[in-house]
MARZA-46777 format. One record per residue (C-alpha): residue number from 1; x, y, z; residue in one letter. Coordinates in steps of 0.25 Angstrom, whole numbers, plus 5000, padded with zeros to 4 digits. Layout:
<seq->NUM xx->X yy->Y zz->Z type->a>
...
***
This chain:
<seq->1 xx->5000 yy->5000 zz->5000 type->x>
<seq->2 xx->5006 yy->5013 zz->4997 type->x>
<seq->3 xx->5005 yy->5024 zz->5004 type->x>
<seq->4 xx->5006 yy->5040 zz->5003 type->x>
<seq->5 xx->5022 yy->5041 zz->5003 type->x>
<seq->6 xx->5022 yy->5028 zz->4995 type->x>
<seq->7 xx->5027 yy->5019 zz->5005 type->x>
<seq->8 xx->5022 yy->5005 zz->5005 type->x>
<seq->9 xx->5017 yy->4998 zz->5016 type->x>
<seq->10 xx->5028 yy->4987 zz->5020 type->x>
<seq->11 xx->5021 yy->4980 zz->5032 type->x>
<seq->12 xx->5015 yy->4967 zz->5031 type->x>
<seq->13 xx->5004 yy->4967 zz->5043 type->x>
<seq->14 xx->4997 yy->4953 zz->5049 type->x>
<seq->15 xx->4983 yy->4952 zz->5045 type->x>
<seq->16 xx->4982 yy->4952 zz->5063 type->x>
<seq->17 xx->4989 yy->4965 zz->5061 type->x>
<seq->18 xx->4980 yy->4971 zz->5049 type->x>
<seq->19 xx->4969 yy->4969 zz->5057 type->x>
<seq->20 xx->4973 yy->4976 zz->5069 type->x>
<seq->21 xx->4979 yy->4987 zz->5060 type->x>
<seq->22 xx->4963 yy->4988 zz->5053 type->x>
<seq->23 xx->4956 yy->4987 zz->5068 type->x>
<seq->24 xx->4963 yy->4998 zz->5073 type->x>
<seq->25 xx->4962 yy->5007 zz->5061 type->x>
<seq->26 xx->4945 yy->5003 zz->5062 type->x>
<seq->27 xx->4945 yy->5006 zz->5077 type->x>
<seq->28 xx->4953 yy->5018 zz->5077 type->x>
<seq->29 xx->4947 yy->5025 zz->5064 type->x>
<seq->30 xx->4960 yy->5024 zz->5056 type->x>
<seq->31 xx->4956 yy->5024 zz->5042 type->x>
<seq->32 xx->4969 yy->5015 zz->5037 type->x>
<seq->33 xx->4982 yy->5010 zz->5040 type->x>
<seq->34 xx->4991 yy->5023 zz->5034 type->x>
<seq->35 xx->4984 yy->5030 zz->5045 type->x>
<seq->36 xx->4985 yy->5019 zz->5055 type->x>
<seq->37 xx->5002 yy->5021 zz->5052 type->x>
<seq->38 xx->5001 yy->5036 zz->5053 type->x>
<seq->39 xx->4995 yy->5037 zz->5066 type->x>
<seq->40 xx->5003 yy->5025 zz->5071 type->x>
<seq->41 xx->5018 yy->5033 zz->5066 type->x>
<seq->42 xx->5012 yy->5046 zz->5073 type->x>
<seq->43 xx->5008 yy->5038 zz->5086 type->x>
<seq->44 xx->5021 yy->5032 zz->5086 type->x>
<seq->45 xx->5030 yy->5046 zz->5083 type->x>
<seq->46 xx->5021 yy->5054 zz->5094 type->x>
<seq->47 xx->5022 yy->5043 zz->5106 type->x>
<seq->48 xx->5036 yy->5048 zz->5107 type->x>
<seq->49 xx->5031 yy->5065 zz->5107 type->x>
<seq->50 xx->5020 yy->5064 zz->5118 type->x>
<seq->51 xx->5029 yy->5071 zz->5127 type->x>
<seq->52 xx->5025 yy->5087 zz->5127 type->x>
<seq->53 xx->5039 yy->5088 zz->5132 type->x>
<seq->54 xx->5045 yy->5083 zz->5119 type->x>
<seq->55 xx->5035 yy->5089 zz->5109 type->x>
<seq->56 xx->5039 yy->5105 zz->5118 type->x>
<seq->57 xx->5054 yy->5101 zz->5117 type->x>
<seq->58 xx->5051 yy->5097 zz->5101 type->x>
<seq->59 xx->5044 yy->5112 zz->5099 type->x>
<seq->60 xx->5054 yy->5118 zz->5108 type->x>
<seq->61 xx->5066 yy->5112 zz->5098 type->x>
<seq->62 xx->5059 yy->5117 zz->5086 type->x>
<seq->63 xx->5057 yy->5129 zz->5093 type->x>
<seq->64 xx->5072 yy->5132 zz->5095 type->x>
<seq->65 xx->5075 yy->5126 zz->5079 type->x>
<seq->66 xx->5064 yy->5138 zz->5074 type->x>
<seq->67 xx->5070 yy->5149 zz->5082 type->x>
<seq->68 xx->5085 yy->5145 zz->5078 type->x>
<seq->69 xx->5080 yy->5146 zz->5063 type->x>
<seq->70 xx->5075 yy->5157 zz->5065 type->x>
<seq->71 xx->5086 yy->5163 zz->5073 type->x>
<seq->72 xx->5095 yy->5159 zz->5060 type->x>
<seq->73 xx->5084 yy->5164 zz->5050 type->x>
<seq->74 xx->5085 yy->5178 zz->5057 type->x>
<seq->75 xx->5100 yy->5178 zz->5055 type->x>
<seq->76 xx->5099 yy->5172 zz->5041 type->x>
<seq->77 xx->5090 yy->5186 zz->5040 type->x>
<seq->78 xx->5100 yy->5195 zz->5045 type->x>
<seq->79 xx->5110 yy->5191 zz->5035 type->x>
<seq->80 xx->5101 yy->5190 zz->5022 type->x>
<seq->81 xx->5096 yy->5204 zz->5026 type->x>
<seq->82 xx->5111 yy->5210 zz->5027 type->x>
<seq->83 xx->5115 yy->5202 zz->5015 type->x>
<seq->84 xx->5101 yy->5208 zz->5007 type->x>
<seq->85 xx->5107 yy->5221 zz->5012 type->x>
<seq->86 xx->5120 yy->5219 zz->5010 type->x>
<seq->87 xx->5117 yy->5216 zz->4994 type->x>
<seq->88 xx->5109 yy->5228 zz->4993 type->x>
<seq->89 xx->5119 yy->5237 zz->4999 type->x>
<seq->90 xx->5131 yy->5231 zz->4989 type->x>
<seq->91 xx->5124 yy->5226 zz->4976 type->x>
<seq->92 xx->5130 yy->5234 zz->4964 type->x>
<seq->93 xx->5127 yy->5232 zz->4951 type->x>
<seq->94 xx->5142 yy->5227 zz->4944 type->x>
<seq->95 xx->5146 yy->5228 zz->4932 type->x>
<seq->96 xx->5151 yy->5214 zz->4925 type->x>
<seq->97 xx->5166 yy->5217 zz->4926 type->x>
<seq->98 xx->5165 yy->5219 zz->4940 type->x>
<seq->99 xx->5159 yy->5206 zz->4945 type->x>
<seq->100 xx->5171 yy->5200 zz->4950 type->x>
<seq->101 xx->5174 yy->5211 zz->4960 type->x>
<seq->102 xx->5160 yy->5211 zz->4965 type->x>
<seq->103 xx->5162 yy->5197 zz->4970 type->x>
<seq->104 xx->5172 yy->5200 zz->4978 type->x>
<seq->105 xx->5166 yy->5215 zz->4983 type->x>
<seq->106 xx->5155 yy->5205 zz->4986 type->x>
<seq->107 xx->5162 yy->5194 zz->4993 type->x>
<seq->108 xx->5168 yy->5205 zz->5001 type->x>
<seq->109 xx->5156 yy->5210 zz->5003 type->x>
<seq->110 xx->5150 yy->5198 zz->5007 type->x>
<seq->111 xx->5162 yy->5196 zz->5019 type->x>
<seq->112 xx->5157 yy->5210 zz->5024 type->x>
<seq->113 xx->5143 yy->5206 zz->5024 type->x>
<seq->114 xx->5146 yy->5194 zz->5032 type->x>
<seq->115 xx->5154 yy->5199 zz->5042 type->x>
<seq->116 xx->5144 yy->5211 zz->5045 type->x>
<seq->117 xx->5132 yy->5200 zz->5046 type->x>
<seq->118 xx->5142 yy->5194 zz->5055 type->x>
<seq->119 xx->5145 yy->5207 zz->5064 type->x>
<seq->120 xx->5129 yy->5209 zz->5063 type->x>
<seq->121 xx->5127 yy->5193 zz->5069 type->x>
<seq->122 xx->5137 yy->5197 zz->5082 type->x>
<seq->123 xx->5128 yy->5209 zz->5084 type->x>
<seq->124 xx->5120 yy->5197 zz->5091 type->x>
<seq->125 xx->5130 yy->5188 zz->5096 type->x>
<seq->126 xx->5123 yy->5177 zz->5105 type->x>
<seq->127 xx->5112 yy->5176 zz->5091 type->x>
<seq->128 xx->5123 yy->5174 zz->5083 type->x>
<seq->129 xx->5131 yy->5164 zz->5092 type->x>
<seq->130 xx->5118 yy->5156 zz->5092 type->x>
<seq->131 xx->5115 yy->5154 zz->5077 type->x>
<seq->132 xx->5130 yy->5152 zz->5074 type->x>
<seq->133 xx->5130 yy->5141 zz->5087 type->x>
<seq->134 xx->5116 yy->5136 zz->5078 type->x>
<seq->135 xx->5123 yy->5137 zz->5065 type->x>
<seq->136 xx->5137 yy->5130 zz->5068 type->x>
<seq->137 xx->5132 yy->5120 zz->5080 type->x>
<seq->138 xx->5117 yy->5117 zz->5075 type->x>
<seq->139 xx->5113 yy->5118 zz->5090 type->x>
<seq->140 xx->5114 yy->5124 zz->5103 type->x>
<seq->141 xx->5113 yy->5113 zz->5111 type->x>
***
C-alpha cells in the first residue's frame, strides 16, 4: 500500500494482530490505520515532553537563539548601513582608463571602512565581546 510520501508498508501483521489493530481503530473512532500510526508516532514522541519544565527550558533556549540573531541582524544592519553610506559618499563616475586605479583607491577604501566600522563596534565593547565570543565560539556556555 502506498502511501503520501511513497513509502511502502514493510510490516507483515498476524491475522491476531490485524484484528486488534481493526477493533481498536472501530472503538476509538480511527478512520484507518495511516492515522492509527500517526497518533501512535505522536504518543510515542510526546510521553517524553509531559514535563512543563522541559517544554519552558525548550521556549527558553529558543528564546535565547532568536535574541542572538537578532543581536547579529542588528550588527549586520549597522554595517550595511555604513557600507550603503560609504558608497554614496565615494562613488564617481571613472572613465575606462582609469579603472585599475580605482581598485586599488577602493581597496584602500575599503580598509578604511573597516576599521571605522570596527572603531564604531568598540564604542559598545561588552556587545561587541558578546557577538565575537557568538561568532568565534558558537556559545557562551
Amino acid at each position: 500500500m502506498s502511501k503520501r510520501l511513497g513509502v511502502k508498508k514493510i510490516i507483515y501483521l498476524t491475522t491476531e494482530i490485524a484484528e486488534d489493530i481493526h477493533t481498536h481503530c472501530r472503538d476509538n473512532g480511527i478512520k484507518s490505520e495511516s492515522e492509527l500510526i500517526r497518533q501512535a508516532i505522536i504518543a510515542y514522541i510526546d510521553k517524553d515532553y509531559h514535563d512543563s519544565t522541559l517544554k519552558l527550558s525548550g521556549i527558553k533556549a529558543i528564546k535565547d537563539s532568536l535574541s542572538r540573531i537578532n543581536d547579529m541582524l542588528s550588527v549586520f544592519f549597522n554595517y550595511q548601513n555604513m557600507m550603503h553610506l560609504n558608497l554614496l559618499a565615494y562613488h564617481p563616475e571613472i572613465s575606462g582608463g582609469l579603472k585599475d586605479a580605482a581598485y586599488r583607491s577602493a581597496q584602500d577604501r575599503l580598509d578604511k571602512f573597516n576599521e571605522s566600522f570596527r572603531n564604531h563596534l568598540k564604542e559598545n565593547p561588552p556587545f561587541f565581546e558578546y557577538i565575537l565570543h557568538e561568532f568565534v565560539t558558537g556559545s557562551l556556555d
